[in-house]
N, C-alpha and C positions, 0 to 999 in steps of 0.2 A: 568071489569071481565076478560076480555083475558087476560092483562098485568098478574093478577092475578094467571089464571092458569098458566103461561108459567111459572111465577116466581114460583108456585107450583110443577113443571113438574121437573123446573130445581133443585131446592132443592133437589126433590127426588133421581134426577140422580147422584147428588153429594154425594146424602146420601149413593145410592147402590156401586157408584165407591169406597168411602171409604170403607166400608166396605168390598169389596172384597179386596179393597189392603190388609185390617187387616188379612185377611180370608188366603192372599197369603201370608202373611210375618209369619203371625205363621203355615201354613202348610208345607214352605222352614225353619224355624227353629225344627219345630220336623221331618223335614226328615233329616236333618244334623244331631240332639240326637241321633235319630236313626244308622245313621249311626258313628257315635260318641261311642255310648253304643257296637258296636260291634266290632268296632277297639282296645277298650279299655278292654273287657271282659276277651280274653287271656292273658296280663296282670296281670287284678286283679285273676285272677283264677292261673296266675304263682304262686300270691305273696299269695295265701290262700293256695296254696299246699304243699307251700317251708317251712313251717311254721307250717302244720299239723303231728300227729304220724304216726311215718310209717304205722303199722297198719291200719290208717285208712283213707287213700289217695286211697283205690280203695272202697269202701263201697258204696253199694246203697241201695238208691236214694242218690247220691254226694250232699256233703256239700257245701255250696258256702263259706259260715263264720264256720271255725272249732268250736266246744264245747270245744276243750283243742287243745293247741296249745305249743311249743316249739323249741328254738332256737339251740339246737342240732345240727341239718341237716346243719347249716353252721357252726358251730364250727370242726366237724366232717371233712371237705372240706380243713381247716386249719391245717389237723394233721394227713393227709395222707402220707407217703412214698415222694411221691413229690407236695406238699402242693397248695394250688389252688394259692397264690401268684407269683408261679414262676411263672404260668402260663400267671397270669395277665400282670405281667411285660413283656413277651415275647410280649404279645399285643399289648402294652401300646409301646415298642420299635419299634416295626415292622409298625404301624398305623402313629405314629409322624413321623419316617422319611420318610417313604414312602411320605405322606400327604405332611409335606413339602417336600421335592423333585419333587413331581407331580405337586404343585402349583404352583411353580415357573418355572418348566415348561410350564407347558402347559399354562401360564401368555405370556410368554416368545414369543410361539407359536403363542397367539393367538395375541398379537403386532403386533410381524412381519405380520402376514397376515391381518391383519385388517388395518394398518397404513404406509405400504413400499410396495412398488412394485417391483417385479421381475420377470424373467424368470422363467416359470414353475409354478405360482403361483398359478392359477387354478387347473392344472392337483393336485399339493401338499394339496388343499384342498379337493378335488375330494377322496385325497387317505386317505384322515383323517375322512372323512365320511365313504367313503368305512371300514375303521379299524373297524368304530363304532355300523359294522354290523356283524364282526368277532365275535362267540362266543370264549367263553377262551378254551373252551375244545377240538378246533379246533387248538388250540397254546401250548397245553401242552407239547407234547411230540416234535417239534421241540424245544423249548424252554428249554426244559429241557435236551437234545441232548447239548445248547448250555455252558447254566450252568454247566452242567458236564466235558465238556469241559474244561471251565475254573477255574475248580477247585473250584466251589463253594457251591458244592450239602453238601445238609447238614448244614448249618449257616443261620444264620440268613437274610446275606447279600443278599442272594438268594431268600429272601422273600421280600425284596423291591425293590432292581434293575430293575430284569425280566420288569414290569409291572408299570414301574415311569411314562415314558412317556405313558399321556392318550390323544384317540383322543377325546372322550365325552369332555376333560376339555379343548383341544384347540379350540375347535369348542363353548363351553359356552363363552371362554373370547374374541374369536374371536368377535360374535355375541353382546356380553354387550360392547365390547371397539369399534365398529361400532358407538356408538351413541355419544362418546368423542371428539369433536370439533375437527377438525387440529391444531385449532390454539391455542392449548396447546402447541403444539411438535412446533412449529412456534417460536413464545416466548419461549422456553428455550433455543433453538439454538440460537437466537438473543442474547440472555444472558453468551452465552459461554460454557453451557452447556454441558456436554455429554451423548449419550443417556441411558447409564445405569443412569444418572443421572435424565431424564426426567422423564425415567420410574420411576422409585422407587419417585421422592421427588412432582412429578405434576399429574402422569399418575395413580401411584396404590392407592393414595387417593380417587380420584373419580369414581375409580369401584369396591370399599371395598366390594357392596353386591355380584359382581360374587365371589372373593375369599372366601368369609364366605358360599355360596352356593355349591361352589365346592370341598370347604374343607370340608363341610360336607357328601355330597355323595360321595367322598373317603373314605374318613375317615369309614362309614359305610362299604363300599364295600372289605376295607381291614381289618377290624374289622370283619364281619362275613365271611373271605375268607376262605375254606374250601378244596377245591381240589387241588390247585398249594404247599398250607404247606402239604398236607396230600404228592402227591408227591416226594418233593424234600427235607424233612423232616426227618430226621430217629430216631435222638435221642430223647427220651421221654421227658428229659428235656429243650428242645428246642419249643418243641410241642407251637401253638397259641391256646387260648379258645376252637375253634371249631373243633378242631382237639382231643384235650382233652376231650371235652365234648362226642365225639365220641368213644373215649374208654372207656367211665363210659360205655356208650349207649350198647358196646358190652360185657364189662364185666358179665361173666358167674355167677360168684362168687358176684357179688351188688347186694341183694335185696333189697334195700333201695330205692324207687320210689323217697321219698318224699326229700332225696339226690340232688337228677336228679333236682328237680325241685327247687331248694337252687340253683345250680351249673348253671342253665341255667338263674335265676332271675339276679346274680350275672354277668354274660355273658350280659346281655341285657340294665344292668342296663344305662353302659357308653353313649351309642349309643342313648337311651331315651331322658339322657340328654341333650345331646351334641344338640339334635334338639332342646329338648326345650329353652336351649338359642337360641338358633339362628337360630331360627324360622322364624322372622322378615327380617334378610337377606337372610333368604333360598328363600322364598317367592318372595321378591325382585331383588333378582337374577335372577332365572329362568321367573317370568313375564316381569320382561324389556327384555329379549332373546326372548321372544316368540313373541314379539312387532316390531323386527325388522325382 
């Protein structure tokens, strides 16, 4: 009879342990829906606005799902004075080379300090952390003292230059190419190698998820940049997204809400994506960094 109960005691225990795991694993999955349902709501409430009649984008009690709905509001984006494509294109220009030029820097940056020793090398990452406490709006104005200087207020050029070199991005590759063996860069010198050669055909293979992580959080951060274009910017036609979007925004003359929100789905659209491929190395990126 003892054997009996202990073996009933323990059953039981096993029965309640599971069932609190069930208990915890579906109250960590609807707290993530939850939070899930509300990162996503602005979104879908862009894409039911961008899509409804002007008219009836302020009505209440607000619609979630419009009763009539019309494609308008982006045609309309496409057929203005200066058409939402330039716009895009400006973006699209200004985000690539930026992206890559920062990546290959701060690639570049984060080798040398993670893999070569030298003089000052300490103090030089000390001052890379330190950058990456710098707000931008603390660098505007010499920054733009210096671009103007050199002749490049107004172009485009001035919108990737400035701001290529990142310390956030040498300090990510620094931190992920910590965890890459020596004895990569060992064997390709035995080989003859050179070291732009190591890097690029041994070294940037095996840290693919920092560049796909870093290209991504660029990429966003110069896609919605909004103060340094509005700056150093003058011509209309030159304008990025959010600098555009900002003049519908003050336009006395738009009553078209439902415009606004065509033009900023549009705006948002890239960025959405771009994560959701690369999702998997966003992820991967930043958690092997946080691991070292």
């Amino acid at each position: 009879m003892a054997w009996e109960n202990i073996i009933s005691v323990d059953s039981r225990n096993k029965s309640a342990a599971a069932w609190l795991a069930i208990i915890r694993r579906w109250s960590l999955i609807g707290l993530a829906g939850l939070f899930a349902l509300i990162m996503v709501f602005p979104l879908f409430w862009l894409v039911s606005g961008s899509i409804k009649l002007p008219g009836t984008l302020l009505t209440y009690p607000p619609t979630l799902i419009p009763e009539a709905y019309t494609f308008d509001n982006f045609r309309v984006l496409f057929q203005r004075g200066i058409p939402f494509q330039t716009f895009f294109f400006n973006s699209v220009v200004v985000s690539a080379f930026h992206v890559g030029g920062a990546v290959f820097l701060s690639s570049m940056m984060g080798y040398a300090l993670a893999k070569y020793d030298f003089p000052g090398k300490k103090l030089l990452f000390g001052l890379i952390l330190l950058g990456m406490l710098i707000p931008i709006q603390v660098l505007v104005i010499p920054m733009f003292l210096v671009v103007r200087d050199l002749g490049f207020t107004n172009t485009r050029t001035a919108l990737v230059l400035p701001f290529i070199a990142h310390p956030l991005g040498a300090f990510l590759f620094r931190q992920y190419m910590l965890g890459v063996p020596d004895s990569v860069i060992e064997s390709g010198r035995i080989e003859g190698a050179s070291e732009f050669r190591i890097f690029g055909q041994l070294f940037a293979p095996m840290v693919v998820p920092a560049f796909a992580a870093f290209a991504v959080v660029d990429f966003v951060n110069v896609w919605n940049g909004f103060i340094w274009p509005l700056v150093v910017v003058r011509d209309q036609s030159k304008f990025v997204l959010p600098v555009w979007l900002n003049t519908l925004i003050q336009d006395p003359y738009l009553q078209n809400n439902a415009m606004l929100f065509a033009a900023s789905l549009l705006t948002v659209i890239p960025a959405v994506l771009l994560f959701i491929f690369f999702q998997r190395q966003f992820v991967s990126g930043f958690s092997a960094t946080s691991e070292k």
